[in-house]
C-alpha positions as CSV (number, residue, x, y, z in Angstrom):
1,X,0.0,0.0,0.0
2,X,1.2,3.6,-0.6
3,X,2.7,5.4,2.3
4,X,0.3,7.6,4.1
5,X,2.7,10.7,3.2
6,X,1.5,10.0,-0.6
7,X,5.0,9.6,-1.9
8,X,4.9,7.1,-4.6
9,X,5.7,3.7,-4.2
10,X,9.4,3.0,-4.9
11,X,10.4,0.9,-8.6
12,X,13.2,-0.5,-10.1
13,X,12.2,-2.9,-13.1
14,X,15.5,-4.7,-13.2
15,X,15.3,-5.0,-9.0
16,X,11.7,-6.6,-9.9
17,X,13.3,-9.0,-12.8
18,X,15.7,-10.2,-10.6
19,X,13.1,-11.4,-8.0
20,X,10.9,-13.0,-10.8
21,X,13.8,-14.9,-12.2
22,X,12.5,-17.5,-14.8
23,X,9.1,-17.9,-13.3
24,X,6.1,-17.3,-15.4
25,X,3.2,-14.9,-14.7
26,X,-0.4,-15.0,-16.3
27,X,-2.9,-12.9,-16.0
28,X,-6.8,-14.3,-16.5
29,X,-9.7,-12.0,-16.8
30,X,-12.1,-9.6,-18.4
31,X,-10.4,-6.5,-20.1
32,X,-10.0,-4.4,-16.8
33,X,-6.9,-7.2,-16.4
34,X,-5.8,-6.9,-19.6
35,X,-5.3,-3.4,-18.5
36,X,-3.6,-4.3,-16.0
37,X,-0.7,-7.0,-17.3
38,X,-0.1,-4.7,-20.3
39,X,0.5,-1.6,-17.7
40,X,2.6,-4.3,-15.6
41,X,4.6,-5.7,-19.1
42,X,5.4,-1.8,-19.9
43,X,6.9,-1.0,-16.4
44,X,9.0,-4.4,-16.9
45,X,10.1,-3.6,-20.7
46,X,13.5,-1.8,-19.4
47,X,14.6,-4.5,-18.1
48,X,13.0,-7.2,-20.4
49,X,11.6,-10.0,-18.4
50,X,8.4,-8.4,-19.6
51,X,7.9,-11.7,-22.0
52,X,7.3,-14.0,-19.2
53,X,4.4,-12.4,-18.7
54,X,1.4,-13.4,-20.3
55,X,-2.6,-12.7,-20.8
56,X,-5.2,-14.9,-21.3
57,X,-9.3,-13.2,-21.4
58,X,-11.8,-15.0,-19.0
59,X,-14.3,-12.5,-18.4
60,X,-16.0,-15.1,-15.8
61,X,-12.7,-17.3,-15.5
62,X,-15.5,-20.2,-15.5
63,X,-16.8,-20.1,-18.7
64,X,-20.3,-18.9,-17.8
65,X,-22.3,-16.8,-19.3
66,X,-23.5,-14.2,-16.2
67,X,-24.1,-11.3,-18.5
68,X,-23.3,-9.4,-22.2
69,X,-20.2,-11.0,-22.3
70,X,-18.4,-14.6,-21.9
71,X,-15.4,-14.0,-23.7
72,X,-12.2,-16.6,-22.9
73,X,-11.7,-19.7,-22.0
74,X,-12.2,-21.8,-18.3
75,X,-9.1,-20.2,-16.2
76,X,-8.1,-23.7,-15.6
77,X,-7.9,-24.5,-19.4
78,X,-5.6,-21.3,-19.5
79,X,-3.4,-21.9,-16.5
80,X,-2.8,-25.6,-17.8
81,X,-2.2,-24.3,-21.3
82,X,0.6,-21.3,-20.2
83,X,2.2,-23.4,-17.3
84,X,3.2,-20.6,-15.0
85,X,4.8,-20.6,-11.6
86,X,2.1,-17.7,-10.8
87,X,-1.5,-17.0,-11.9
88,X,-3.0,-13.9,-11.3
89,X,-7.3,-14.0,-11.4
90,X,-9.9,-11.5,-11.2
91,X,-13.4,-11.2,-12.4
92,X,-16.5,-8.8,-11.4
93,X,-17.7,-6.8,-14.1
94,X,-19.1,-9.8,-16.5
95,X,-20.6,-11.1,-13.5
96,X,-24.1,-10.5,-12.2
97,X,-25.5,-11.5,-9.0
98,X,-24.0,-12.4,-5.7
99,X,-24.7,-16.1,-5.9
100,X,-22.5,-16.3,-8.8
101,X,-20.0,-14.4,-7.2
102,X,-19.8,-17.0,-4.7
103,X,-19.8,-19.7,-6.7
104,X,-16.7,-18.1,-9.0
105,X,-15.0,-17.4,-5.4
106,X,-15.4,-21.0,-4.3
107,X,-14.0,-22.5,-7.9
108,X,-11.0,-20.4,-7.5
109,X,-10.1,-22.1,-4.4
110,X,-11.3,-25.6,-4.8
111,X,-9.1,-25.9,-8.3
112,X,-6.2,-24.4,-6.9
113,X,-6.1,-27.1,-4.2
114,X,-6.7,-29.5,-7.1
115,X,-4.0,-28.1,-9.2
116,X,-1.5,-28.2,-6.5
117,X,-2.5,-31.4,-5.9
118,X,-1.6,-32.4,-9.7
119,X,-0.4,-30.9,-12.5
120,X,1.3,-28.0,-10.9
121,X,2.2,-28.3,-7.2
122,X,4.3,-25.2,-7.5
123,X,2.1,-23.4,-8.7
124,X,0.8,-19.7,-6.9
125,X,-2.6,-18.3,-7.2
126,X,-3.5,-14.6,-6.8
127,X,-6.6,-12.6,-6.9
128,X,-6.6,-9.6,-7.8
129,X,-9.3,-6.7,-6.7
130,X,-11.8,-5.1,-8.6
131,X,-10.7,-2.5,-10.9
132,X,-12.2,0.4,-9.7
133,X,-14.6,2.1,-11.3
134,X,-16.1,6.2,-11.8
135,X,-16.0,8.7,-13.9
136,X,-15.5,12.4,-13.2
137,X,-15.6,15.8,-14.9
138,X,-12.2,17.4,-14.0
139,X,-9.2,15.9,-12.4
140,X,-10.0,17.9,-9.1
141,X,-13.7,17.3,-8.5
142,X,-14.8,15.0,-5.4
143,X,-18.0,14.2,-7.4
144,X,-17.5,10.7,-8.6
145,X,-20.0,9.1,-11.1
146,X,-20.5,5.6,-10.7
147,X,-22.1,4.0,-13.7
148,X,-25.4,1.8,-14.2
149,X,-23.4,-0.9,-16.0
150,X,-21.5,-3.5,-14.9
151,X,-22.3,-3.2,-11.3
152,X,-20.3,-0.8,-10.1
153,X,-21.6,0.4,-6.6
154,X,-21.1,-3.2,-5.8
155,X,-17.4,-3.7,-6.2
156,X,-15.9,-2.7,-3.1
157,X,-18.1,-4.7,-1.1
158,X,-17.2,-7.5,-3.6
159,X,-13.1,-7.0,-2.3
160,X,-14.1,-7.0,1.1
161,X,-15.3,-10.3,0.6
162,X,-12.8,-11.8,-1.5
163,X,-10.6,-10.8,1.1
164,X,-12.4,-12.2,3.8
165,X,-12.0,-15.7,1.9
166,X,-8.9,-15.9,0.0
167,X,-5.9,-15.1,2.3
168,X,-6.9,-17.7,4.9
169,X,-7.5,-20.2,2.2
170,X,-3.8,-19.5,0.8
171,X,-4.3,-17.2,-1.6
172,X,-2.5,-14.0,-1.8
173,X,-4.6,-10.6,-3.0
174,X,-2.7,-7.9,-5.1
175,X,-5.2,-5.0,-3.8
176,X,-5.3,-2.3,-5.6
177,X,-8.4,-0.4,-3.5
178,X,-6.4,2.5,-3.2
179,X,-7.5,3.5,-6.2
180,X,-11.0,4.1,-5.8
181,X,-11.7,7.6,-5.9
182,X,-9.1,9.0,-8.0
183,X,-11.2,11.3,-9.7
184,X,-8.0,11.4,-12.0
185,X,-8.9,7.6,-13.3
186,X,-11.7,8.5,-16.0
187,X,-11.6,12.0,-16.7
188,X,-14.7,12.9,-18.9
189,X,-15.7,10.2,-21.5
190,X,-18.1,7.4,-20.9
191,X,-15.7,4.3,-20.2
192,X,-16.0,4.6,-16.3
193,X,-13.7,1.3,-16.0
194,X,-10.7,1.4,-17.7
195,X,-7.9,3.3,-16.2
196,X,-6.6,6.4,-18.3
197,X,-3.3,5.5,-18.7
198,X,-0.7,6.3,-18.0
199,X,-2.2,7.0,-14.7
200,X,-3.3,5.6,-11.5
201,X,-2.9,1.9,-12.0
202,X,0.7,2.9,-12.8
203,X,0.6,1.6,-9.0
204,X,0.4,-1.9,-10.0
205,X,4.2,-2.5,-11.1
206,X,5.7,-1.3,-7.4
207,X,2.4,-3.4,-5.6
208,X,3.8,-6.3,-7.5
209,X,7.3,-6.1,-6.6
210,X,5.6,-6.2,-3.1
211,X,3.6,-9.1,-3.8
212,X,6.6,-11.5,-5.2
213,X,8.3,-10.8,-1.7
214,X,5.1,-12.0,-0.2
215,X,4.7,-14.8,-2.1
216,X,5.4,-18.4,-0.4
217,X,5.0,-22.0,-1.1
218,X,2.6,-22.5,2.0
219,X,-1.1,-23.5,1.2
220,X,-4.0,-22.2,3.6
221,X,-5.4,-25.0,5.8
222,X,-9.1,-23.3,6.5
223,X,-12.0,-24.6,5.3
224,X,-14.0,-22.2,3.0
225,X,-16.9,-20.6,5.0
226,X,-18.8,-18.6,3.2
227,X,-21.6,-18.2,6.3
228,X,-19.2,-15.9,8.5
229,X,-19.1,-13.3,5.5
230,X,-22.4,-10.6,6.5
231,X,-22.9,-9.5,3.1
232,X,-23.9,-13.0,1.7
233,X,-26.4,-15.3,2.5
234,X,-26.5,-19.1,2.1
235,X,-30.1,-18.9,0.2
236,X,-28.2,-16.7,-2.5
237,X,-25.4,-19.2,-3.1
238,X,-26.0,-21.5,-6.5
């Protein structure tokens, strides 16, 4: 997280190359994290491990149709396909309704453990946080418009859960929630989701220096419980 002061986040791509080594990253999900790796592969470029990173859409990550759009292939499909020593997922936008939410939540970690348990015991899953979404008029206003589509007003609520459930089940969480309320994110226009960029998810490169020291070989032990979280109820799960 940034320091309270404000001042940026330190970065140093080769310092962040070094740590990778010759591990793999992919990215799965909707074009808010296609946003993200390519912001993530620019910061990297100096240095050039940027081409161990890779992209694959998954606008649900399971392959179901929730809304408009299904676009990609089963994340498991993906991850299976790439081979990499870390996967990073997120989904939200393409998915309506909480019970569906649950259900992608509780895939994520049930095929992880089965992964681990097979084809790739190495590997390291991530979940990422919504992208944060608003639009505003000038780069100074407090006003922040959140829009009809795709859910919006539910997405921090949405990362309070997700955190709730994947750190304890082993899963790291590159957050990104400091970025809600940049009024500097979607200045004018009508996309109130992707990033202007360069910009604030600029932040992503430094949070993922942070995450690779974070990352570890331990798996969580927990049982999922989704009955502790107060936002959900058990009625609303598929």
């Amino acid at each position: 997280m940034p320091a309270s002061s404000g001042e940026p986040l330190p970065f140093d791509a080769h310092s962040v190359c070094e740590k990778l080594g010759a591990r793999k990253v992919l990215f799965i999900g909707d074009s808010a994290m296609q946003q993200t790796a390519s912001t993530l592969m620019n910061a990297l470029f100096p240095a050039g491990c940027q081409t161990q990173l890779f992209y694959r859409s998954g606008d649900t990550l399971v392959n179901i149709k929730y809304a408009k759009y299904n676009r990609g292939d089963y994340w498991v499909n993906s991850t299976l396909e790439v081979q990499p020593d870390i996967v990073i997922l997120s989904a939200g936008p393409h998915v309506y309704g909480r019970g569906n939410y649950d259900f992608i939540l509780k895939n994520v970690v049930a095929e992880t453990q089965r992964l681990k348990q097979t084809a790739l015991p190495n590997l390291q899953v991530v979940w990422k946080t919504q992208q944060p979404a608003g639009c505003a008029k000038t780069i100074t206003t407090e006003d922040i418009i959140l829009g009809k589509d795709f859910q919006h007003s539910e997405y921090y609520e949405r990362d309070l859960y997700a955190l709730s459930v994947f750190p304890r089940n082993g899963i790291p969480v590159l957050d990104i929630r400091m970025l809600y309320y940049r009024p500097d994110a979607h200045v004018g226009g009508s996309d109130c989701l992707h990033l202007c960029n360069p910009g604030p998810l600029d932040i992503v490169a430094p949070l993922f220096s942070q995450l690779l020291d974070q990352l570890t070989d331990s798996d969580g032990d927990d049982d999922l419980s989704f009955s502790d979280n107060p936002f959900y109820d058990d009625d609303q799960f598929y």
